[in-house]
N, CA, C and O atoms as a GROMACS GRO file, in nm:
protein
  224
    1UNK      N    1   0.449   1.833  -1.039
    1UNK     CA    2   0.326   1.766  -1.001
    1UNK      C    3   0.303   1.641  -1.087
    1UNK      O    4   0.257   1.544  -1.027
    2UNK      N    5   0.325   1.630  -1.199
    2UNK     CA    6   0.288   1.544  -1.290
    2UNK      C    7   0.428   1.438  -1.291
    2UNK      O    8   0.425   1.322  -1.331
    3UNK      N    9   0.514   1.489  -1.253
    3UNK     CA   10   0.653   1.392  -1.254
    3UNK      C   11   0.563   1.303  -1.081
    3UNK      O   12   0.555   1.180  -1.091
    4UNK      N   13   0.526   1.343  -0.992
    4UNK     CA   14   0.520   1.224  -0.848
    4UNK      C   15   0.369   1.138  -0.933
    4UNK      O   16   0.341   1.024  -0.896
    5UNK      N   17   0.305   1.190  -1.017
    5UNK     CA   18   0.216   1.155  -1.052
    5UNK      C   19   0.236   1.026  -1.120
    5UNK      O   20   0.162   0.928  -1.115
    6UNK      N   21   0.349   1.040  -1.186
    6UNK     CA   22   0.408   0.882  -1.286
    6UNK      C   23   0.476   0.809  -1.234
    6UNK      O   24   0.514   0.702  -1.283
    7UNK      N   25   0.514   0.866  -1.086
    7UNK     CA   26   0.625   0.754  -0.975
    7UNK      C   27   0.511   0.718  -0.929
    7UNK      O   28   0.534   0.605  -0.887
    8UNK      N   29   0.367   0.748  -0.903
    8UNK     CA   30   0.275   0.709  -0.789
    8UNK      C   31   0.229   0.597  -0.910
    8UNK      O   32   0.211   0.483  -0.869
    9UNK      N   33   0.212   0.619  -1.032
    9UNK     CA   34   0.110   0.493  -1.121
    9UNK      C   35   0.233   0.394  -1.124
    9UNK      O   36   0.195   0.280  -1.098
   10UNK      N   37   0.366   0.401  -1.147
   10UNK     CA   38   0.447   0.344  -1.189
   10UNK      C   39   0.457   0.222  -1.006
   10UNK      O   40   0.465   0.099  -0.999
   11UNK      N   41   0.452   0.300  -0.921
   11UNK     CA   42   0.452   0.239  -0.814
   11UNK      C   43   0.312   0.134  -0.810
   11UNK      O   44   0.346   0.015  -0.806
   12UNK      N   45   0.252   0.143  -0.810
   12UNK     CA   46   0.097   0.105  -0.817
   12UNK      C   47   0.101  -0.007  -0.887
   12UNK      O   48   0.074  -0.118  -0.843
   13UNK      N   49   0.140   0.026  -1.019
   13UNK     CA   50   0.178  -0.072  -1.125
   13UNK      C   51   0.230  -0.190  -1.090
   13UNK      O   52   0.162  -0.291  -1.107
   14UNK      N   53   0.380  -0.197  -1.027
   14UNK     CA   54   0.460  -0.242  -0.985
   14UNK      C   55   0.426  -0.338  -0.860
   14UNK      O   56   0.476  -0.447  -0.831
   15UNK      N   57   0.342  -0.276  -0.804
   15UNK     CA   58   0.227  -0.345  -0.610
   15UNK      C   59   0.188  -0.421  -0.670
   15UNK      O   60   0.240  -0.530  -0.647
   16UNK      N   61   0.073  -0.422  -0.785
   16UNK     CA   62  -0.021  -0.489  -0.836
   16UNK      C   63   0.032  -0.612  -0.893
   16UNK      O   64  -0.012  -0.723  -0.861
   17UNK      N   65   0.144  -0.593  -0.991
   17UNK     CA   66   0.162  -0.695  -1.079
   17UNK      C   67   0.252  -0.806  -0.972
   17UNK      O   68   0.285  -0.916  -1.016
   18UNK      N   69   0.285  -0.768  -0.842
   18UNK     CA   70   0.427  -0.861  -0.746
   18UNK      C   71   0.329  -0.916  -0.660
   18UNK      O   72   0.336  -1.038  -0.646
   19UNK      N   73   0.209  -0.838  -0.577
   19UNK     CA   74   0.183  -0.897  -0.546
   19UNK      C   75   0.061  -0.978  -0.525
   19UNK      O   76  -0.030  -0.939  -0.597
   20UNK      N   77   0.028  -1.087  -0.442
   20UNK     CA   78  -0.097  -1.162  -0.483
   20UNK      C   79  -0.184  -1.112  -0.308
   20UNK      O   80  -0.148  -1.131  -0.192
   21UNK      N   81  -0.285  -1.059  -0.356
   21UNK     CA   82  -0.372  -0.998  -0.280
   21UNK      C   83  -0.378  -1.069  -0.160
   21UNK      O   84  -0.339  -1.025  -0.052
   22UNK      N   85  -0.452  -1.240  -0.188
   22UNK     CA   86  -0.502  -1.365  -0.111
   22UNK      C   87  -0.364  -1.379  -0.035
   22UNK      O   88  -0.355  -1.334   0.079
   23UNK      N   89  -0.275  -1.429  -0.084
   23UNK     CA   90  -0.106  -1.428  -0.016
   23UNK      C   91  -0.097  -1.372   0.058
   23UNK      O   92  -0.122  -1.426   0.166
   24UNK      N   93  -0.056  -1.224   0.060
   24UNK     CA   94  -0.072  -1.132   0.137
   24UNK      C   95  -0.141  -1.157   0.274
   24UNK      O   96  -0.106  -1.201   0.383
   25UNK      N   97  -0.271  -1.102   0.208
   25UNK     CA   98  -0.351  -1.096   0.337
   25UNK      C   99  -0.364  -1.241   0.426
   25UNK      O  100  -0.435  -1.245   0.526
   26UNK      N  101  -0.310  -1.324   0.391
   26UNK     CA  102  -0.313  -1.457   0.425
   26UNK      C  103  -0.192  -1.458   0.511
   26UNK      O  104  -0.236  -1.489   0.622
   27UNK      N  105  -0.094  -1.444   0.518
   27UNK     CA  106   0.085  -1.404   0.553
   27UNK      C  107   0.013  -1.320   0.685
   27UNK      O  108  -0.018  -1.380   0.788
   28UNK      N  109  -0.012  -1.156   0.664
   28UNK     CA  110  -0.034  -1.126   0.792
   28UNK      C  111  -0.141  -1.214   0.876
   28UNK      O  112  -0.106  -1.259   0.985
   29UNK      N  113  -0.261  -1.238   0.831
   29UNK     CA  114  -0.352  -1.343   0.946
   29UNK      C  115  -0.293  -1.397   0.973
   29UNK      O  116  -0.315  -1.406   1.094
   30UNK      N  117  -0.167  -1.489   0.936
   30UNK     CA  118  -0.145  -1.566   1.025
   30UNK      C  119  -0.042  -1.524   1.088
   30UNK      O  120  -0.012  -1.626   1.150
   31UNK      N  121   0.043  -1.436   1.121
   31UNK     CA  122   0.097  -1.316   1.172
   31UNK      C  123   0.068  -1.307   1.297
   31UNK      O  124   0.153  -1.324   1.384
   32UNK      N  125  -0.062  -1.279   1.321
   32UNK     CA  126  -0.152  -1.227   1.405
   32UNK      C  127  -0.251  -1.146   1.422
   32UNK      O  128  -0.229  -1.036   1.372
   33UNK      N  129  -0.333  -1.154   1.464
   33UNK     CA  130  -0.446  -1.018   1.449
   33UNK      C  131  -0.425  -0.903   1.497
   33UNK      O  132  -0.515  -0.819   1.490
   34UNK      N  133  -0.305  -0.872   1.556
   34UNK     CA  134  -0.279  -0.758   1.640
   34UNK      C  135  -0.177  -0.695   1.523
   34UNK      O  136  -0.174  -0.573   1.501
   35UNK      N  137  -0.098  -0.785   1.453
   35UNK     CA  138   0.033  -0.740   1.369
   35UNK      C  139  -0.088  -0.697   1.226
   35UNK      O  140  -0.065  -0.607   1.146
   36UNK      N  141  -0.201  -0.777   1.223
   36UNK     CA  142  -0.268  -0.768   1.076
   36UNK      C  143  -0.287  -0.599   1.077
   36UNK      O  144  -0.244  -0.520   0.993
   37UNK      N  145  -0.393  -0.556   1.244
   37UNK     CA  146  -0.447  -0.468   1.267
   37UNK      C  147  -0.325  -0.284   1.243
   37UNK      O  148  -0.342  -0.173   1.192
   38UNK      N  149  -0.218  -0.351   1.314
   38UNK     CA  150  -0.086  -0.265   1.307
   38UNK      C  151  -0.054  -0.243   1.137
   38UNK      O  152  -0.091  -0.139   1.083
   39UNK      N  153  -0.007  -0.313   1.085
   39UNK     CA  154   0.042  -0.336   0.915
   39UNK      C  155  -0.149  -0.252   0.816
   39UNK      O  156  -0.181  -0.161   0.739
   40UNK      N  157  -0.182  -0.311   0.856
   40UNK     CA  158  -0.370  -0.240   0.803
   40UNK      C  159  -0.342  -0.082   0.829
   40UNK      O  160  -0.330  -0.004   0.734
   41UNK      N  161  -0.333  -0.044   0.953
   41UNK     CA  162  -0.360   0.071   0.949
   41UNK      C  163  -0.217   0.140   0.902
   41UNK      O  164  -0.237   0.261   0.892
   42UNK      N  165  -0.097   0.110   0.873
   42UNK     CA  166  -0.008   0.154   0.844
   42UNK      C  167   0.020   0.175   0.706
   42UNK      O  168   0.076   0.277   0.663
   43UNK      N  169  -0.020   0.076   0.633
   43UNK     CA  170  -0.076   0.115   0.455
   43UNK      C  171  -0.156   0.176   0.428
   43UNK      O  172  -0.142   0.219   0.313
   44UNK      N  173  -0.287   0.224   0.502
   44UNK     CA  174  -0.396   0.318   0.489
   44UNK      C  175  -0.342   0.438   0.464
   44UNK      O  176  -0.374   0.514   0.372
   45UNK      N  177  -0.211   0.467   0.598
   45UNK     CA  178  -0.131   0.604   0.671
   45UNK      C  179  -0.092   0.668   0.522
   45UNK      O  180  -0.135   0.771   0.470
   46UNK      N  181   0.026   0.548   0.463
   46UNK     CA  182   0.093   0.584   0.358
   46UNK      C  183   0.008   0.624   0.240
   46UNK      O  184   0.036   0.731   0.184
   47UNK      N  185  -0.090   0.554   0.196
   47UNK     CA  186  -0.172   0.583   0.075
   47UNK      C  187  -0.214   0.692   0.109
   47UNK      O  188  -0.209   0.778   0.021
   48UNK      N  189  -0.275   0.735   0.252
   48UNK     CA  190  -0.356   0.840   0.283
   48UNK      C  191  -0.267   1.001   0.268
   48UNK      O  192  -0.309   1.116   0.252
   49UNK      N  193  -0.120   0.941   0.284
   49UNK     CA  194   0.003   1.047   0.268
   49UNK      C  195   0.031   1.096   0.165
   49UNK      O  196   0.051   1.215   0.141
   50UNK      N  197   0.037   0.958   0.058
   50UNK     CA  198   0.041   0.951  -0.055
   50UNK      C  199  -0.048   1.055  -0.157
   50UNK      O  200   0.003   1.150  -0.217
   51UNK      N  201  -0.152   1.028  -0.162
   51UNK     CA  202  -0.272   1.106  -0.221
   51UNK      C  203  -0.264   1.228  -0.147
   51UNK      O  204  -0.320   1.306  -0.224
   52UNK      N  205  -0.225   1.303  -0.034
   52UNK     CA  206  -0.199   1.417  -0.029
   52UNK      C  207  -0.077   1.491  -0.028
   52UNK      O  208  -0.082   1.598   0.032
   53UNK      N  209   0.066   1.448  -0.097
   53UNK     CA  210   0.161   1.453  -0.123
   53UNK      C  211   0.138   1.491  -0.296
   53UNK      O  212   0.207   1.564  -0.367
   54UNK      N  213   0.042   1.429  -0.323
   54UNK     CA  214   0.013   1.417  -0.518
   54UNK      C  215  -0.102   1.525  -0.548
   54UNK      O  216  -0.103   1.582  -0.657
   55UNK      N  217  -0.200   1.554  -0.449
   55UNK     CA  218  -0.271   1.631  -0.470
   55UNK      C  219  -0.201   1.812  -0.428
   55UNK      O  220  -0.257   1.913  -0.471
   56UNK      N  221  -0.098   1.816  -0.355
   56UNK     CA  222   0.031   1.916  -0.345
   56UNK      C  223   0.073   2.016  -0.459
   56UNK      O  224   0.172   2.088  -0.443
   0.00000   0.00000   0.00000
């Protein structure tokens, strides 16, 4: 439990420091609003997987 626990901060860690929030979300808008809406709810999926994979 405590070993996915230091891949999940270590991961986190790693999101945060690469990438730039504004960028990002800037890249999909102009994407499209349909691809923003698709990619949005698909990182929710994973985090939402995530946190109950760790809480396991």
């Amino acid at each position: 439990m405590k070993n996915l626990q230091a891949y999940f901060f270590a991961l986190m860690l790693v999101l945060t420091l690469t990438f730039s929030s504004c960028d990002v979300i800037g890249d999909i808008f102009q994407a499209g609003m349909w691809t923003a809406v698709i990619i949005i709810v698909l990182v929710i999926l994973l985090i939402t997987w995530l946190f109950r994979k760790i809480r396991r």
